[in-house]
C-alpha positions in Angstrom: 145.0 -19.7 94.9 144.9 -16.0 95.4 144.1 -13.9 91.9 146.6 -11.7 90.8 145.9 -8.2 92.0 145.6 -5.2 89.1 148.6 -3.5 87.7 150.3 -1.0 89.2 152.8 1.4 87.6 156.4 1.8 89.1 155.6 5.1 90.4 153.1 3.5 92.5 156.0 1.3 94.0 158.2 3.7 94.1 156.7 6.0 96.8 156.6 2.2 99.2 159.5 2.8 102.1 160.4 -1.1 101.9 163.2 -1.4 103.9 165.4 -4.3 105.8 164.7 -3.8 110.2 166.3 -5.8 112.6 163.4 -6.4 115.6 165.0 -4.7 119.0 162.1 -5.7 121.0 158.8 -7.8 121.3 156.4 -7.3 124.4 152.8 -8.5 124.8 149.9 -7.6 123.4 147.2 -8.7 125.3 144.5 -6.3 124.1 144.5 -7.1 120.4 141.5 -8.4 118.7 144.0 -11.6 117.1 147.1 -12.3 118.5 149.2 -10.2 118.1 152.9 -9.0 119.7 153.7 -5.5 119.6 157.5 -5.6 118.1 160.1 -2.4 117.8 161.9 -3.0 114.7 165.3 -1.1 114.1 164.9 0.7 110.6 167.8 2.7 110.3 168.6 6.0 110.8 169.0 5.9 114.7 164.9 4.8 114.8 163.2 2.5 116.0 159.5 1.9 115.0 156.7 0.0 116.3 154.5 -2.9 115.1 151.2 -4.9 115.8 152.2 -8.0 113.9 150.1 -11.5 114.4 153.7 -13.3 114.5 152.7 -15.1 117.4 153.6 -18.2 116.0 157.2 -17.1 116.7 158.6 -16.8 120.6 159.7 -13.0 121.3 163.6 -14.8 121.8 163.6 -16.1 118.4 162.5 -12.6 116.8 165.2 -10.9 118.8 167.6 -9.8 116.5 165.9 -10.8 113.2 166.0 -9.2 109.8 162.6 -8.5 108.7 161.6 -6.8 105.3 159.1 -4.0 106.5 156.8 -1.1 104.6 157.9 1.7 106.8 155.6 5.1 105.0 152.2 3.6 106.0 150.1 6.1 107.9 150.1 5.0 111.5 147.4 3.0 112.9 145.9 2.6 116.3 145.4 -1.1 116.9 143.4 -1.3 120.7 145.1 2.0 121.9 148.4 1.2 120.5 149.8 3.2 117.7 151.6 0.4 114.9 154.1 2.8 112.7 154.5 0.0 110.2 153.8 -3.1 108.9 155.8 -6.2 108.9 156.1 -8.2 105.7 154.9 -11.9 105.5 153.0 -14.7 103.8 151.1 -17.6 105.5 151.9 -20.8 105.2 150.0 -24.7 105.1 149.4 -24.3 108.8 147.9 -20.8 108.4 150.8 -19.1 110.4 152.6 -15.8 109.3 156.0 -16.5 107.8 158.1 -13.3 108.2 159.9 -12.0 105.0 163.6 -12.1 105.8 166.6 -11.9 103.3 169.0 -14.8 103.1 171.8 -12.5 103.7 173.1 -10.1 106.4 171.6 -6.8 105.4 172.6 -3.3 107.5 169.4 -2.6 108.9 167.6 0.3 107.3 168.2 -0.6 104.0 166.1 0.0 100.9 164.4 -3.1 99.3 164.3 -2.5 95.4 
Protein backbone atom coordinates (compact mmCIF):
# COMPACT_ATOMS: atom_id res chain seq x y z
CA UNK A 1 0.00 0.00 0.00
CA UNK A 2 1.16 3.42 -0.89
CA UNK A 3 1.90 5.84 2.50
CA UNK A 4 -0.06 8.69 2.72
CA UNK A 5 1.82 11.68 1.36
CA UNK A 6 2.41 14.97 3.90
CA UNK A 7 -0.25 17.55 4.39
CA UNK A 8 -0.93 20.10 2.33
CA UNK A 9 -2.90 23.35 3.01
CA UNK A 10 -5.96 24.35 0.78
CA UNK A 11 -3.99 27.05 -0.72
CA UNK A 12 -1.70 24.55 -1.98
CA UNK A 13 -4.77 22.93 -3.88
CA UNK A 14 -6.19 25.71 -4.69
CA UNK A 15 -3.64 27.17 -7.24
CA UNK A 16 -4.16 23.09 -9.15
CA UNK A 17 -6.27 23.88 -12.61
CA UNK A 18 -8.18 20.43 -12.21
CA UNK A 19 -10.58 20.49 -14.68
CA UNK A 20 -13.05 17.94 -16.71
CA UNK A 21 -11.50 17.50 -20.85
CA UNK A 22 -13.17 15.65 -23.29
CA UNK A 23 -10.03 13.77 -25.50
CA UNK A 24 -10.43 15.30 -29.34
CA UNK A 25 -7.60 13.30 -30.61
CA UNK A 26 -5.07 10.44 -29.92
CA UNK A 27 -2.09 9.74 -32.49
CA UNK A 28 1.06 7.66 -31.87
CA UNK A 29 3.83 8.09 -30.01
CA UNK A 30 6.42 6.00 -31.20
CA UNK A 31 9.41 7.87 -29.66
CA UNK A 32 8.49 7.71 -26.06
CA UNK A 33 10.66 5.97 -23.60
CA UNK A 34 7.11 3.82 -22.18
CA UNK A 35 4.29 3.63 -24.17
CA UNK A 36 2.74 6.26 -24.43
CA UNK A 37 -0.06 8.06 -26.95
CA UNK A 38 0.13 11.57 -27.45
CA UNK A 39 -3.80 12.69 -26.77
CA UNK A 40 -5.40 16.43 -27.44
CA UNK A 41 -7.88 16.83 -24.74
CA UNK A 42 -10.64 19.63 -25.12
CA UNK A 43 -10.41 21.84 -21.88
CA UNK A 44 -12.65 24.51 -22.42
CA UNK A 45 -12.34 27.74 -23.43
CA UNK A 46 -12.12 27.04 -27.29
CA UNK A 47 -8.54 24.98 -26.38
CA UNK A 48 -7.33 22.24 -26.93
CA UNK A 49 -4.20 20.91 -25.02
CA UNK A 50 -1.86 18.12 -25.47
CA UNK A 51 -0.79 15.06 -23.50
CA UNK A 52 1.90 12.20 -23.26
CA UNK A 53 -0.14 9.76 -21.31
CA UNK A 54 0.88 5.87 -20.90
CA UNK A 55 -2.90 5.00 -21.59
CA UNK A 56 -1.99 2.62 -24.00
CA UNK A 57 -3.94 0.08 -22.51
CA UNK A 58 -6.91 1.87 -24.08
CA UNK A 59 -7.41 1.86 -28.19
CA UNK A 60 -7.28 5.64 -29.47
CA UNK A 61 -11.40 4.79 -30.64
CA UNK A 62 -12.42 4.11 -27.16
CA UNK A 63 -10.63 7.46 -25.75
CA UNK A 64 -12.42 9.40 -28.57
CA UNK A 65 -14.79 11.50 -26.93
CA UNK A 66 -14.06 10.64 -23.24
CA UNK A 67 -14.27 12.77 -20.14
CA UNK A 68 -11.05 12.73 -18.46
CA UNK A 69 -10.28 14.76 -15.08
CA UNK A 70 -6.97 16.52 -16.09
CA UNK A 71 -4.36 19.04 -14.02
CA UNK A 72 -4.17 21.70 -16.73
CA UNK A 73 -1.40 24.60 -14.81
CA UNK A 74 1.62 22.23 -14.95
CA UNK A 75 4.60 23.76 -16.61
CA UNK A 76 4.96 22.13 -19.97
CA UNK A 77 7.15 19.31 -20.55
CA UNK A 78 9.12 18.01 -23.41
CA UNK A 79 8.67 14.24 -23.53
CA UNK A 80 11.16 12.88 -26.73
CA UNK A 81 10.73 16.25 -28.56
CA UNK A 82 7.16 16.56 -27.87
CA UNK A 83 5.83 19.32 -25.67
CA UNK A 84 2.93 17.55 -23.06
CA UNK A 85 0.80 20.75 -21.76
CA UNK A 86 -0.80 18.66 -19.06
CA UNK A 87 -1.28 15.74 -17.32
CA UNK A 88 -4.02 13.23 -17.45
CA UNK A 89 -5.39 11.93 -14.17
CA UNK A 90 -5.35 8.13 -13.27
CA UNK A 91 -4.57 5.31 -10.94
CA UNK A 92 -3.25 1.76 -11.82
CA UNK A 93 -4.99 -1.00 -11.29
CA UNK A 94 -4.25 -5.23 -10.36
CA UNK A 95 -2.91 -5.55 -13.85
CA UNK A 96 -0.65 -2.56 -13.61
CA UNK A 97 -2.58 -0.55 -16.30
CA UNK A 98 -3.54 3.22 -15.98
CA UNK A 99 -7.15 3.68 -15.22
CA UNK A 100 -8.26 7.13 -16.46
CA UNK A 101 -10.16 9.40 -13.89
CA UNK A 102 -13.53 10.05 -15.45
CA UNK A 103 -16.78 11.39 -13.71
CA UNK A 104 -19.89 9.30 -13.68
CA UNK A 105 -21.76 12.05 -15.10
CA UNK A 106 -21.81 14.19 -18.31
CA UNK A 107 -19.72 17.13 -17.36
CA UNK A 108 -19.28 20.41 -20.00
CA UNK A 109 -15.90 20.05 -20.73
CA UNK A 110 -13.64 22.62 -19.11
CA UNK A 111 -15.00 22.48 -15.99
CA UNK A 112 -13.43 23.06 -12.63
CA UNK A 113 -12.96 19.92 -10.36
CA UNK A 114 -13.43 21.11 -6.63
Amino acid sequence: MTPLKTQITYDDFSRLDIRIGKVVDVQPFPRARNPSWKVGVDVGAERTMWSSAQITNYEPAALIGTLVVCVCNFAPKNVAGFTSELLILGARNSDGNVIVLTPRSEVAPGEPVY
